[in-house]
DSSP file (Angstrom, degrees, kcal/mol; ACC not computed):
  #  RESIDUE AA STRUCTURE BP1 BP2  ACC     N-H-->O    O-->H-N    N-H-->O    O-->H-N    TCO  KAPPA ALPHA  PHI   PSI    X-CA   Y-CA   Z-CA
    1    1 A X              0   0    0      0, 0.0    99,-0.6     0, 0.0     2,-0.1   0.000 360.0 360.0 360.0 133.8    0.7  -27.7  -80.0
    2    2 A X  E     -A   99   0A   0     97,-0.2     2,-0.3    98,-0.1    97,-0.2  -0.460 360.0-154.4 -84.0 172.3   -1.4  -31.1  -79.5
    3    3 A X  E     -A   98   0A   0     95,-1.5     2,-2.2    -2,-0.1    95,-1.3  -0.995  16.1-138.2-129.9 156.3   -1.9  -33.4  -81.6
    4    4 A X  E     +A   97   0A   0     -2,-0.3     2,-0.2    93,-0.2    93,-0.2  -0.498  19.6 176.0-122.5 114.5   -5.2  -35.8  -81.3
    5    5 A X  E     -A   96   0A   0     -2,-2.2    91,-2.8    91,-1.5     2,-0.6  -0.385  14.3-144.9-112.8-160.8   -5.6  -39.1  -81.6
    6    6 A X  E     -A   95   0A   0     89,-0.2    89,-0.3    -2,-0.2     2,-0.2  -0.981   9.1-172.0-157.3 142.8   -8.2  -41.5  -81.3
    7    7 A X  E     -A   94   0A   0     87,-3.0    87,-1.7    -2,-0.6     2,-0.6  -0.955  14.9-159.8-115.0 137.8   -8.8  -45.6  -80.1
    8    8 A X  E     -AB  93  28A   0     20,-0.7    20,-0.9    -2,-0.2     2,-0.2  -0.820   7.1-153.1-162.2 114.7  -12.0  -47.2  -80.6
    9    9 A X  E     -AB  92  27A   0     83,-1.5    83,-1.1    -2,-0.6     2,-0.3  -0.559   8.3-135.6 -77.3 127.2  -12.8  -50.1  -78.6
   10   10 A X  E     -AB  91  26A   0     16,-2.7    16,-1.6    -2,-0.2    15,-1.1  -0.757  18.8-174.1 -95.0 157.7  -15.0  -52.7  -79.6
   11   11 A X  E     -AB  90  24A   0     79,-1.7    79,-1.3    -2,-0.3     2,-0.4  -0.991  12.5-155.1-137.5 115.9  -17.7  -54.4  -77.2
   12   12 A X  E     +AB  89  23A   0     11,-7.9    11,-2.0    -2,-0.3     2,-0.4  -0.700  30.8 156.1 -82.1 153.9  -19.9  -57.3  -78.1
   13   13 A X  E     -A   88   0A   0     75,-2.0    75,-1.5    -2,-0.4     9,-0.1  -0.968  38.8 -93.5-160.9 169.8  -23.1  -57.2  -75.9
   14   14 A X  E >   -A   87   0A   0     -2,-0.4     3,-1.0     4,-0.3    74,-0.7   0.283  48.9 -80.9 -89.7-146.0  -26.7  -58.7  -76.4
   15   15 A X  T 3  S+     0   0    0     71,-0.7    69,-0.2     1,-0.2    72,-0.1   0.432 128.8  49.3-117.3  24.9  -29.7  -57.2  -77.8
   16   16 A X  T 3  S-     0   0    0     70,-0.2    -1,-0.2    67,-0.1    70,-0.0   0.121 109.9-120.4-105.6  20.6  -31.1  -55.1  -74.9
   17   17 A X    <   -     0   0    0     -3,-1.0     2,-0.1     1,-0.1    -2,-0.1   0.888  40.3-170.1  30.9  58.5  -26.9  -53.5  -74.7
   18   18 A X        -     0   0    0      1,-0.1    -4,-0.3     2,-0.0    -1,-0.1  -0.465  22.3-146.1 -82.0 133.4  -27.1  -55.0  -70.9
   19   19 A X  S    S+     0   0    0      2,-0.2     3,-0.2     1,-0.1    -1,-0.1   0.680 103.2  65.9 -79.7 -16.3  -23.6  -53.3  -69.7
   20   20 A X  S    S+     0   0    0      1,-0.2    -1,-0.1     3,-0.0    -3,-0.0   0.773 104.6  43.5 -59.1 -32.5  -23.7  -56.8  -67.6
   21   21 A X  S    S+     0   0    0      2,-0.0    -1,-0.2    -7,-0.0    -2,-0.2   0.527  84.8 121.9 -80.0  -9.7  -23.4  -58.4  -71.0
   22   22 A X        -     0   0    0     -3,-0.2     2,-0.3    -9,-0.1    -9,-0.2  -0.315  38.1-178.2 -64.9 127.3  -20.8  -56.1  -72.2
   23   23 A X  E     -B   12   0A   0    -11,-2.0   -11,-7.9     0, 0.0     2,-0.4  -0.964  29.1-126.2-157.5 133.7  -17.4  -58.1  -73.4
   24   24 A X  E     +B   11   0A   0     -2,-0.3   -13,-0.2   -13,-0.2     3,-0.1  -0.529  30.0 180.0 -80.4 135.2  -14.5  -56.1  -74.7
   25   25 A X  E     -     0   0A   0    -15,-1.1     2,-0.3     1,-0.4   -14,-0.2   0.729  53.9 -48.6 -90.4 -55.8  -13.4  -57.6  -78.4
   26   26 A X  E     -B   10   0A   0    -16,-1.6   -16,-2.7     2,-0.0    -1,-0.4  -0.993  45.6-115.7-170.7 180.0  -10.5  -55.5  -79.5
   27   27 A X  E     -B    9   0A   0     -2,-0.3   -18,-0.3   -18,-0.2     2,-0.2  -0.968  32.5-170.6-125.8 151.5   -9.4  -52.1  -79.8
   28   28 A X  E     -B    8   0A   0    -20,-0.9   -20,-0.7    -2,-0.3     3,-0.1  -0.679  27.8-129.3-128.9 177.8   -8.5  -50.3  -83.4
   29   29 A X  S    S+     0   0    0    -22,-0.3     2,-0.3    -2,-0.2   -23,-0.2   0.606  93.4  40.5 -84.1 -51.2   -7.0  -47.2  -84.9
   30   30 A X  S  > S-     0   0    0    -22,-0.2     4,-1.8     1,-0.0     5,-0.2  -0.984  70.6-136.1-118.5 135.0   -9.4  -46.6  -86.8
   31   31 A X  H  > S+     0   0    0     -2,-0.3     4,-2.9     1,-0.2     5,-0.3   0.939 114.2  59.2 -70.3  -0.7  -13.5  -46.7  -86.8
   32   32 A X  H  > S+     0   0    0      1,-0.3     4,-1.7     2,-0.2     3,-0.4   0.974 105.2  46.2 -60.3 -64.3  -12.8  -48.3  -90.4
   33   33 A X  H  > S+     0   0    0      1,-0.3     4,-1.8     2,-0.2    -1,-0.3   0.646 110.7  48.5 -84.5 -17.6  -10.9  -51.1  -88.9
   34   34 A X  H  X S+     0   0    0     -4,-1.8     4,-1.8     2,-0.2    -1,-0.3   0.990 116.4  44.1 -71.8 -55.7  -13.2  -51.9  -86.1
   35   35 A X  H  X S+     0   0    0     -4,-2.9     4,-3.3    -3,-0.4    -2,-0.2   0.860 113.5  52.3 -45.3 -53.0  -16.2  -52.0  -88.6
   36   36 A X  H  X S+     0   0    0     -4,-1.7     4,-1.3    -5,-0.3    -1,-0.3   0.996 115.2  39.2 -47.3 -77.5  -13.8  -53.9  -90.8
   37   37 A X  H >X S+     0   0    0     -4,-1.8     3,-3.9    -5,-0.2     4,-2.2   0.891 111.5  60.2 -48.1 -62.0  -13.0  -56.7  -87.6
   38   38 A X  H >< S+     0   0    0     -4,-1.8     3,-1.2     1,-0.3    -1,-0.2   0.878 112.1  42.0 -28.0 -79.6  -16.9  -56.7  -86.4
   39   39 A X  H 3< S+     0   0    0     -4,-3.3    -1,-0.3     1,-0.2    -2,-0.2   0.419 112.0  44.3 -99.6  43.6  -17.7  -57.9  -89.7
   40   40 A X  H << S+     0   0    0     -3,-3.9    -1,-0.2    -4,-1.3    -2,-0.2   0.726 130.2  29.0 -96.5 -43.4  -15.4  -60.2  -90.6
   41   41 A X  S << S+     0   0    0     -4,-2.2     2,-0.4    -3,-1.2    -2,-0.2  -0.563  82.4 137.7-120.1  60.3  -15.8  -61.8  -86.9
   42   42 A X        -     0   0    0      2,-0.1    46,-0.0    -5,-0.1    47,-0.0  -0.967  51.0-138.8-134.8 141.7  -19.3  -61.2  -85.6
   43   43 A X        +     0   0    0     -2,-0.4     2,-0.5    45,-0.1    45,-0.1  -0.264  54.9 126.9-102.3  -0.1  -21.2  -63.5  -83.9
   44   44 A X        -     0   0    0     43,-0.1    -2,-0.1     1,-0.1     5,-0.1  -0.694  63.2-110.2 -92.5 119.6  -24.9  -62.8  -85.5
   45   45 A X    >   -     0   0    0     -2,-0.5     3,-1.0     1,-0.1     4,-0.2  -0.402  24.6-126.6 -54.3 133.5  -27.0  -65.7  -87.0
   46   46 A X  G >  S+     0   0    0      1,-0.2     3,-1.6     2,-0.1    -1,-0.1   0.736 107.1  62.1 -55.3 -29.3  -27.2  -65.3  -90.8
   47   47 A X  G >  S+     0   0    0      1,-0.2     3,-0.8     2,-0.1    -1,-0.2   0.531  91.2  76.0 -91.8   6.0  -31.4  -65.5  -90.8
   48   48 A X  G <  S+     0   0    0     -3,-1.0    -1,-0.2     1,-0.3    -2,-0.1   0.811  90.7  51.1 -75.9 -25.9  -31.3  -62.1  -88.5
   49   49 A X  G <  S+     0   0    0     -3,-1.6    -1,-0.3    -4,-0.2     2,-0.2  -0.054 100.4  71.3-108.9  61.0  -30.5  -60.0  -91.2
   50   50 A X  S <  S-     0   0    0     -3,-0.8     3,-0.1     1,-0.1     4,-0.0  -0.784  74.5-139.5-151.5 162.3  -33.4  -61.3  -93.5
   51   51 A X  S    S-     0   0    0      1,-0.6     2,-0.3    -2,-0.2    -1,-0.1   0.853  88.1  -0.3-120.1 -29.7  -36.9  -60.3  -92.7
   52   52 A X  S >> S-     0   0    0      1,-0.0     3,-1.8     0, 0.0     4,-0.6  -0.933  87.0 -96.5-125.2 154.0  -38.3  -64.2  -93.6
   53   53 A X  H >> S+     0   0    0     -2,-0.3     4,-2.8     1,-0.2     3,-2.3   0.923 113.3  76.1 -55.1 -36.5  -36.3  -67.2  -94.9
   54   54 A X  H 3> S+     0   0    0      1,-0.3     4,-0.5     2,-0.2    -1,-0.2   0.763  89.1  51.2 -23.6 -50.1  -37.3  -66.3  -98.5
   55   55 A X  H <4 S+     0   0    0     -3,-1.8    -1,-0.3     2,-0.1    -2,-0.1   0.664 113.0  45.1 -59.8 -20.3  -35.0  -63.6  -98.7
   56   56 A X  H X< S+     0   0    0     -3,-2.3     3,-1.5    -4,-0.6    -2,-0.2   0.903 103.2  76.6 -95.6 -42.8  -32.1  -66.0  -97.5
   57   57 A X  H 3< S+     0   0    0     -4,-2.8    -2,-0.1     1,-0.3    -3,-0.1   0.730  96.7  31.9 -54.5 -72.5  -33.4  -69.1 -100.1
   58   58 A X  T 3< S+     0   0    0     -4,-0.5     2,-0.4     0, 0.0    -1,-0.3   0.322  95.2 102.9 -88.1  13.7  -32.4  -68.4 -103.6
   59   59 A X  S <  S-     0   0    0     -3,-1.5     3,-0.0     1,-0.1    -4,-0.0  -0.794  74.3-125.5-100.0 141.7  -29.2  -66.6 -102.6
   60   60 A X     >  -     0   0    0     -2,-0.4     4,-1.1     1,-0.1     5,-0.1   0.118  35.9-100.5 -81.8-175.6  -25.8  -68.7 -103.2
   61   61 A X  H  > S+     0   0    0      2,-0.2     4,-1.4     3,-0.2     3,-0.4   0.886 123.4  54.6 -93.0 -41.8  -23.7  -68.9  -99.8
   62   62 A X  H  > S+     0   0    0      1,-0.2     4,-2.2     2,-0.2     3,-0.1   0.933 110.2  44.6 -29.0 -75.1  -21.3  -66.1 -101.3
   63   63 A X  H  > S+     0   0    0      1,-0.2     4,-2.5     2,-0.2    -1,-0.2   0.677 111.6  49.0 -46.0 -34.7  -24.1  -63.8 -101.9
   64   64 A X  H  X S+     0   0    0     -4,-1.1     4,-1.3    -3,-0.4    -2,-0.2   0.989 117.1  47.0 -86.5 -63.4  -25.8  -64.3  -98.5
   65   65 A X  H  X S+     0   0    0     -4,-1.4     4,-6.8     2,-0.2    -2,-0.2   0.860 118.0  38.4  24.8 -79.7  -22.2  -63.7  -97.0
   66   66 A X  H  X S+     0   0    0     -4,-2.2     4,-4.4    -5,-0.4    -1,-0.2   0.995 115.6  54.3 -60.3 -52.4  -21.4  -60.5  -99.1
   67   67 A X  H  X S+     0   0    0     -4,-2.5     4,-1.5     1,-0.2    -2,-0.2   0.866 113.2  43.0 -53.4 -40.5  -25.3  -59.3  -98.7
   68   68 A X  H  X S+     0   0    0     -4,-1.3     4,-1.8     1,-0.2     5,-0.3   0.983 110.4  53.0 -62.9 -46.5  -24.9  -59.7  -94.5
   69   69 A X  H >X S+     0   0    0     -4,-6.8     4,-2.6     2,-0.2     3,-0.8   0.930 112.3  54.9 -46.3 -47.6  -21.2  -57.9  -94.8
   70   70 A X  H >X S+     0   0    0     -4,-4.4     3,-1.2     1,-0.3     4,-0.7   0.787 117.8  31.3 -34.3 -84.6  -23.7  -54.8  -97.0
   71   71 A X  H 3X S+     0   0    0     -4,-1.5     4,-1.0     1,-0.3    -1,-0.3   0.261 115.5  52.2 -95.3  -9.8  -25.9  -54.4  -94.4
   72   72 A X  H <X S+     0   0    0     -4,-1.8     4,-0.9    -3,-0.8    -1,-0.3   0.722 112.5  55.9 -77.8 -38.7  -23.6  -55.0  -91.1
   73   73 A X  H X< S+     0   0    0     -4,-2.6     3,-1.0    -3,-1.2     4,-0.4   0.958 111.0  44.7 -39.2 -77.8  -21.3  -52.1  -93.1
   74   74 A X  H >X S+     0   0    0     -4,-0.7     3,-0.5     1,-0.3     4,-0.5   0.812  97.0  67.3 -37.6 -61.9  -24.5  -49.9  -93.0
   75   75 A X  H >< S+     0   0    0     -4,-1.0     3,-0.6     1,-0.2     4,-0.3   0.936 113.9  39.1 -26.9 -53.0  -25.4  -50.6  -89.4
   76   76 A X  T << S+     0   0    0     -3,-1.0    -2,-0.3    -4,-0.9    -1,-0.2   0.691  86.9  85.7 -76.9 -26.0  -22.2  -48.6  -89.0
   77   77 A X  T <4 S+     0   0    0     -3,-0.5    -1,-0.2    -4,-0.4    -2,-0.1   0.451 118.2  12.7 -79.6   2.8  -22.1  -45.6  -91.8
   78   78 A X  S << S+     0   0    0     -3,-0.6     2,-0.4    -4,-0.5    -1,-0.2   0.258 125.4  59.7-141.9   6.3  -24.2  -43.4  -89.3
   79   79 A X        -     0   0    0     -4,-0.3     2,-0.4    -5,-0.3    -1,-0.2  -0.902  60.6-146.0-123.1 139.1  -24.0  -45.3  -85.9
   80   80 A X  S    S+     0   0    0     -2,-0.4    11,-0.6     1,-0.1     2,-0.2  -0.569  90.8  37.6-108.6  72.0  -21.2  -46.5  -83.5
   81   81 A X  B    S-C   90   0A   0     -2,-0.4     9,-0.2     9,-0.2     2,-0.2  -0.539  77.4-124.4 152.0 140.0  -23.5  -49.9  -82.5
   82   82 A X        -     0   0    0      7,-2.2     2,-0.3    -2,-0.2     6,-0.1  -0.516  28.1-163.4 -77.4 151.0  -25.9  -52.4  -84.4
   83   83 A X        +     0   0    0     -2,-0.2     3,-0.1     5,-0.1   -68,-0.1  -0.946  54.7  40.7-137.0-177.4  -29.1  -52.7  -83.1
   84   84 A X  S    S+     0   0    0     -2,-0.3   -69,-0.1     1,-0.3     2,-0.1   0.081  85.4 106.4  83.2  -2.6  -32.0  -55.5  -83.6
   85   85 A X  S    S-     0   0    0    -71,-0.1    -1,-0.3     1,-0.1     3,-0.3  -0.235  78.1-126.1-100.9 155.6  -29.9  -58.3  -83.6
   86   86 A X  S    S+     0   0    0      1,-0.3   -71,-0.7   -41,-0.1     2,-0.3   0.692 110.3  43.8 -84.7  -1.7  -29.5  -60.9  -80.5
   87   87 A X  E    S-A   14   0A   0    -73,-0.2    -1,-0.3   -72,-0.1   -73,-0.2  -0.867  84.9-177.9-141.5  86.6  -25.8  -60.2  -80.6
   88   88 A X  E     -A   13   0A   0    -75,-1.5   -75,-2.0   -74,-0.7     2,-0.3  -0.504  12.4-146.4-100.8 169.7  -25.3  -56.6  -81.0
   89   89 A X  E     -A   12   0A   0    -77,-0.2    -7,-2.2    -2,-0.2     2,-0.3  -0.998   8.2-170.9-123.2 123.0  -21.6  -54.4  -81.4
   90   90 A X  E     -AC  11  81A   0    -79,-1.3   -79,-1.7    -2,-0.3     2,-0.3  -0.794   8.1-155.8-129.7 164.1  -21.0  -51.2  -80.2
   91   91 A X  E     -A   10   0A   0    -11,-0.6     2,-0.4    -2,-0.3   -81,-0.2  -0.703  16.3-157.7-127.7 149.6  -17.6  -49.0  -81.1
   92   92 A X  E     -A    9   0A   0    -83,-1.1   -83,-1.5    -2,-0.3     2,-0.5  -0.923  11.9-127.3-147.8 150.3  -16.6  -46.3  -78.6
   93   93 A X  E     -A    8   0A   0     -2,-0.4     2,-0.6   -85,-0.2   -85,-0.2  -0.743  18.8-166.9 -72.1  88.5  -14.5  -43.2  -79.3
   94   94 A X  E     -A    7   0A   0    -87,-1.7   -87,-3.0    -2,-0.5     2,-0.6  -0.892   9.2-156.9 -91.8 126.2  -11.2  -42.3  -77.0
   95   95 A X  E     -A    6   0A   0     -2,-0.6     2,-0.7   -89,-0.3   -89,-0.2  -0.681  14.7-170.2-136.3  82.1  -10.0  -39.2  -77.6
   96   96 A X  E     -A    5   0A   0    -91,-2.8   -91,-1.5    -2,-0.6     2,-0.5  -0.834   8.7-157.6-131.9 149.9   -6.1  -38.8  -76.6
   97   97 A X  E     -A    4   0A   0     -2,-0.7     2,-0.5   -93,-0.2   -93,-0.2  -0.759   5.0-169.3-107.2 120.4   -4.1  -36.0  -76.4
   98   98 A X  E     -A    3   0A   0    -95,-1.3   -95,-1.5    -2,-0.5     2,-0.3  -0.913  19.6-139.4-121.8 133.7   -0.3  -35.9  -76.6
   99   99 A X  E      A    2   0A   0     -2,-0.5   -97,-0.2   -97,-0.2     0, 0.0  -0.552 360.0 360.0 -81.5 144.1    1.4  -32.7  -75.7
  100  100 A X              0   0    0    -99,-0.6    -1,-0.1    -2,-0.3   -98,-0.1   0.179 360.0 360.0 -98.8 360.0    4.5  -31.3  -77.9
């Protein structure tokens, strides 16, 4: 019987995902915990995820904080990589098999 487990390496890269731009970040356990590191420790100018400074102005520095974590969170709930950003993240899946 196998059992399967799984690794899932983060990569920061830029925002055409040049594999010349590709730099490895960490590796996780889980894709929660990658998603979880990305957006604690990601690299993305706060006015990227706003579609004009308007959106960013009456919001406190908490809220603007919490709102990017929302929508960096999101990026992720159907996708293993952000896109539109100048500083994008990608997850990949490794798949390993240990034999009994």
């Amino acid at each position: 019987m196998s059992k399967n487990k799984q690794l899932f390496p983060v990569f920061e890269t830029d925002s055409w995902h040049s594999t010349a731009k590709k730099r490895f970040r960490g590796i996780f356990t889980s894709k929660t915990a990658a998603v979880n590191a990305i957006v604690k420790n990601h690299e993305i100018d706060d006015h990227e995820f706003f579609e004009n400074i308007h959106e960013m102005i009456p919001l406190t520095k908490t809220e603007r904080e919490a709102e990017i974590k929302r929508r960096l969170r999101k990026d992720f709930e159907d996708s293993l990589q952000t896109q539109g950003y100048s500083v994008n993240y990608e997850i990949e899946v490794i798949n390993l098999n240990e034999w009994d």
